[in-house]
Backbone bond lengths (Angstrom), bond angles and torsions (degrees), N, CA, C in turn:
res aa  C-N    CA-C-N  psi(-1)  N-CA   C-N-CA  omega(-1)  CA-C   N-CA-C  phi
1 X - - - 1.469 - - 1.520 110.16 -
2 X 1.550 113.60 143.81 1.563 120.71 176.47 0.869 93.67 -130.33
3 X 1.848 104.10 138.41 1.419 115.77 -157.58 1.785 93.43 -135.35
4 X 1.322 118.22 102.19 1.652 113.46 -151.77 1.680 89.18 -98.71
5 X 1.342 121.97 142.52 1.621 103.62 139.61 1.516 90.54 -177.87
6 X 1.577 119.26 176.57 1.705 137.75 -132.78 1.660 121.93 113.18
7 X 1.522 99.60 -0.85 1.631 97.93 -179.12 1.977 109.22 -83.32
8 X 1.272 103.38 170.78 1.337 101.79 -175.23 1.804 110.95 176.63
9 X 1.009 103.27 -168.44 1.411 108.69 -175.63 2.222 102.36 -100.30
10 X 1.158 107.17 137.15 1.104 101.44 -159.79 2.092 98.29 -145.65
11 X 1.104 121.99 164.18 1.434 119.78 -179.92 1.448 99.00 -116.35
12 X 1.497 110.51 134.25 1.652 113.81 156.66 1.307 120.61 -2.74
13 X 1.475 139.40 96.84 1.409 111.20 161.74 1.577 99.37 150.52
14 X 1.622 96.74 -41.99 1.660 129.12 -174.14 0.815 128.12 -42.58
15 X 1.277 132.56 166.75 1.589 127.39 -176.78 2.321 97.95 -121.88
16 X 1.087 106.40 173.07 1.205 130.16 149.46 1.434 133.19 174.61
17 X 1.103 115.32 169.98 1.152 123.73 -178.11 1.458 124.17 -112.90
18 X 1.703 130.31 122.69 1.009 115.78 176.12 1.856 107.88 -102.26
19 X 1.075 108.65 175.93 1.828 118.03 165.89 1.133 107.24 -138.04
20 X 1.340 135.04 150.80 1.801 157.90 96.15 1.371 120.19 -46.34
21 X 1.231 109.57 124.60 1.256 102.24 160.57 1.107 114.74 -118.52
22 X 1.457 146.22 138.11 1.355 132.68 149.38 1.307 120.36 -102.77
23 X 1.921 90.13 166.00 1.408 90.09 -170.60 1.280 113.93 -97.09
24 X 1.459 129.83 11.12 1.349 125.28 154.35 1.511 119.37 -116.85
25 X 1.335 125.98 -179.32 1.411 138.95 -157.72 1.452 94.17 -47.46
26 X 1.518 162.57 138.67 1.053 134.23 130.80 1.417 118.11 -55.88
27 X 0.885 138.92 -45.96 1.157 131.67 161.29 1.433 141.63 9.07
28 X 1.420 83.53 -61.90 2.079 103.58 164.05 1.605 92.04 -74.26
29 X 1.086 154.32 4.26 1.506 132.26 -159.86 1.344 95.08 -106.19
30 X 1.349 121.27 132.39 1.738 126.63 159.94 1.187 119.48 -36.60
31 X 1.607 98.65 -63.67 1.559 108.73 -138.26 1.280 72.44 -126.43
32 X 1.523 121.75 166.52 1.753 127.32 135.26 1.930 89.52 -159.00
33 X 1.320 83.98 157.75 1.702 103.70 175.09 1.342 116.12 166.03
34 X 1.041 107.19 -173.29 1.667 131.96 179.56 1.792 134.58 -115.11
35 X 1.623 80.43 114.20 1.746 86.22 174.60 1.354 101.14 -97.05
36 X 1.778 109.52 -173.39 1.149 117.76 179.44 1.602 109.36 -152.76
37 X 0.962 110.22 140.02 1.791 113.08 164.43 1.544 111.95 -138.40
38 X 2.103 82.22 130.34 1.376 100.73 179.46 1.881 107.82 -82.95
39 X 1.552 97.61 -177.92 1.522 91.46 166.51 1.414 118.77 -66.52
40 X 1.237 134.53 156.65 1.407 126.21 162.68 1.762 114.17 83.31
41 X 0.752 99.30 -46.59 1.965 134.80 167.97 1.497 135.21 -62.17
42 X 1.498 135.17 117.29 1.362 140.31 170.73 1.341 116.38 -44.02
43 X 1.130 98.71 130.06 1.834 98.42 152.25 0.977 140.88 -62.79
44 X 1.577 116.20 101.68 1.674 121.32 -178.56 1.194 112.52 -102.62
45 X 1.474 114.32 -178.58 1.284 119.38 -165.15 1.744 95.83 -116.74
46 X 1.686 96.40 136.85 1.255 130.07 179.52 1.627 113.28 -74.58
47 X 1.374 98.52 -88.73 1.534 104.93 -167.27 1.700 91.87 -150.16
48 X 1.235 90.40 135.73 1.885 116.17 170.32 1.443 113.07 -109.73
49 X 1.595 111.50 136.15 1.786 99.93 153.11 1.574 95.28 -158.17
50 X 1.376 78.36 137.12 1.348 119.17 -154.90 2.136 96.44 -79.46
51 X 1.444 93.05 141.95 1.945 110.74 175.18 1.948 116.84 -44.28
52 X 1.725 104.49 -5.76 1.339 104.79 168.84 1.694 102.78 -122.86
53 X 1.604 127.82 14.04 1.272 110.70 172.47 1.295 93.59 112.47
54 X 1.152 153.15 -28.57 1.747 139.35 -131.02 1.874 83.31 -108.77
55 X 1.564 77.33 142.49 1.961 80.91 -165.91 1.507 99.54 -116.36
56 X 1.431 134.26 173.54 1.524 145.81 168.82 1.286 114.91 -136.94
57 X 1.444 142.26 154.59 1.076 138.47 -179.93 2.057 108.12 -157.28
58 X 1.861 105.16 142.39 1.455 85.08 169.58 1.712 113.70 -79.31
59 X 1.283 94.77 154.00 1.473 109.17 161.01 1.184 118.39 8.33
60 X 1.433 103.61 -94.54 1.442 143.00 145.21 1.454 117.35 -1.19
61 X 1.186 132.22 -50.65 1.378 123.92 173.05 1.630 117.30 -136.45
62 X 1.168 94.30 39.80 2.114 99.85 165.83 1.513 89.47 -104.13
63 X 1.298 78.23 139.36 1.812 111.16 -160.61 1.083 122.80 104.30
64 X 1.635 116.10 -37.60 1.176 95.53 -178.19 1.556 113.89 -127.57
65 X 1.541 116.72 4.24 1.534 124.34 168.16 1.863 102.98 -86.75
66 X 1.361 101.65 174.75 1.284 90.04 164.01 1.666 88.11 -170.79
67 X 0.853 117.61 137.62 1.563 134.78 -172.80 1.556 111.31 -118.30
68 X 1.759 101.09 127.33 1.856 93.40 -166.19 1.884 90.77 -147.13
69 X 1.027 115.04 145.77 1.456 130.33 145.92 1.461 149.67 -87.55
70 X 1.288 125.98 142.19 1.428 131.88 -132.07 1.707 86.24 -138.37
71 X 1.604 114.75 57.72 1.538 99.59 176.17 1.420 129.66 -19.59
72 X 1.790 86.73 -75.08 1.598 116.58 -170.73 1.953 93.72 -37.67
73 X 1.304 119.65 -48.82 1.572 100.82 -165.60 1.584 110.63 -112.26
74 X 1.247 105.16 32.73 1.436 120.01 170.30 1.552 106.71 64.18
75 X 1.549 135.93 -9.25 1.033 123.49 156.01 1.309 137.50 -45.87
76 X 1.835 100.23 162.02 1.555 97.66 158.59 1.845 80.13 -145.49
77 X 1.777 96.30 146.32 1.408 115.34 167.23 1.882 117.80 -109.62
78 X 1.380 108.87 143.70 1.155 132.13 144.07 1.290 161.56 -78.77
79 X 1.528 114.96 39.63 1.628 151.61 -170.40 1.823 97.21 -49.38
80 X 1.622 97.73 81.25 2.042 99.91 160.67 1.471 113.40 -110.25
81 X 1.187 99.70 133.67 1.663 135.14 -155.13 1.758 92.96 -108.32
82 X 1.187 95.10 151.94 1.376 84.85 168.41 1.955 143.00 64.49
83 X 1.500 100.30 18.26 1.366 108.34 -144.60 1.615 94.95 -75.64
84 X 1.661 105.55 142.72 1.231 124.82 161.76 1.542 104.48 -120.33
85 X 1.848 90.24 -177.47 1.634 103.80 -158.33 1.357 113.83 -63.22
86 X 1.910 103.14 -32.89 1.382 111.74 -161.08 2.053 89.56 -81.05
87 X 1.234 146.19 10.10 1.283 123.98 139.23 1.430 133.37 -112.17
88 X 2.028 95.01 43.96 1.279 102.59 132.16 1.629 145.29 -73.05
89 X 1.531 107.86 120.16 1.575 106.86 -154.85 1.704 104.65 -169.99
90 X 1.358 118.45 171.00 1.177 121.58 -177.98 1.584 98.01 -112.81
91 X 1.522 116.23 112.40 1.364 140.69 178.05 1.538 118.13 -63.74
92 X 1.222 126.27 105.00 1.699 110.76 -164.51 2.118 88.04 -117.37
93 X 1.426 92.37 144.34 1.656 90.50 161.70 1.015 100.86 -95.53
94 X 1.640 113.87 177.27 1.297 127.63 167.92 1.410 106.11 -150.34
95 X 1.694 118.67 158.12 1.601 105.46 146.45 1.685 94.56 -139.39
96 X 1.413 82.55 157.16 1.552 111.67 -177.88 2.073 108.20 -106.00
97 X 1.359 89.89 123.25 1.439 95.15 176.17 1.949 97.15 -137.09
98 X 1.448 117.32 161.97 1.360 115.48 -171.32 1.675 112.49 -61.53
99 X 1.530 118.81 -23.12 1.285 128.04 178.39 1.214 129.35 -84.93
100 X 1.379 117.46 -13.88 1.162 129.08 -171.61 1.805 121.51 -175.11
101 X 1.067 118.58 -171.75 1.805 112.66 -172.19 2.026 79.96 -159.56
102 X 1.329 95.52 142.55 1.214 118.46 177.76 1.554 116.63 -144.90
103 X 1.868 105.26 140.67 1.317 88.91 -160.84 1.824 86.71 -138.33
104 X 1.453 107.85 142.11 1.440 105.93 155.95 1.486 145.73 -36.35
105 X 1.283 120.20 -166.55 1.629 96.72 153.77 1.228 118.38 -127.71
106 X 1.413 122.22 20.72 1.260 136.13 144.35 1.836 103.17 104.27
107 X 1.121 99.06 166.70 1.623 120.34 -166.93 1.728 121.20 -122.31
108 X 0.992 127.96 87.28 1.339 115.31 -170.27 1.905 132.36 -84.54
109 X 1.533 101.97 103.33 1.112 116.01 -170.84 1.767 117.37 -77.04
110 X 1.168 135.59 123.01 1.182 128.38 -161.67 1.717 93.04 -127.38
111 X 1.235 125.49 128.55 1.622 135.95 151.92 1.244 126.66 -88.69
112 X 1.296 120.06 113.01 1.689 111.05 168.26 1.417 116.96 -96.64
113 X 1.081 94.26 167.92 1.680 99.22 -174.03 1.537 109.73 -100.12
């Protein structure tokens, strides 16, 4: 189970932080990261980092996301810097293992202008 939350109401400019937690080792986990869905809008993928460290990010927010892991407490965090309107969206974790894909139940991040 991934248990995501840190979302909130936030102003242009802002920072926050999201978390995952799982309830097993991440360690064993491939993949883990963060999608997002806007209103109206698909779910894409945010930021990945991968069971040896190797990270991914959209376009859109390298520079100013930064995605990190918390072995010891089975986390992974979501540090966005810089927030504008267009990453208003509902934040879902996930992890990816070869057997299966598991996903939170998501975090809802709101930007005002």
């Amino acid at each position: 189970q991934l248990q995501a939350s840190g979302g909130g109401l936030v102003q242009a400019g802002g920072s926050l932080r999201l978390s995952c937690a799982a309830s097993e080792s991440i360690s064993s986990i491939h993949i883990m990261g963060w999608y997002r869905q806007a209103p109206g809008k698909e779910r894409e993928p945010v930021a990945t980092i991968s069971n040896i460290g190797s990270t991914y990010y959209k376009n859109s927010v390298e520079g100013r996301f930064t995605i990190s892991r918390d072995i010891a407490k089975d986390t992974i965090y979501l540090q966005m810097n810089s927030l504008d309107r267009e990453d208003t969206a509902v934040y879902y974790c996930y992890a990816w293992k070869p057997s299966a894909t598991y996903w939170g139940q998501g975090t809802l991040v709101t930007v005002s202008s």
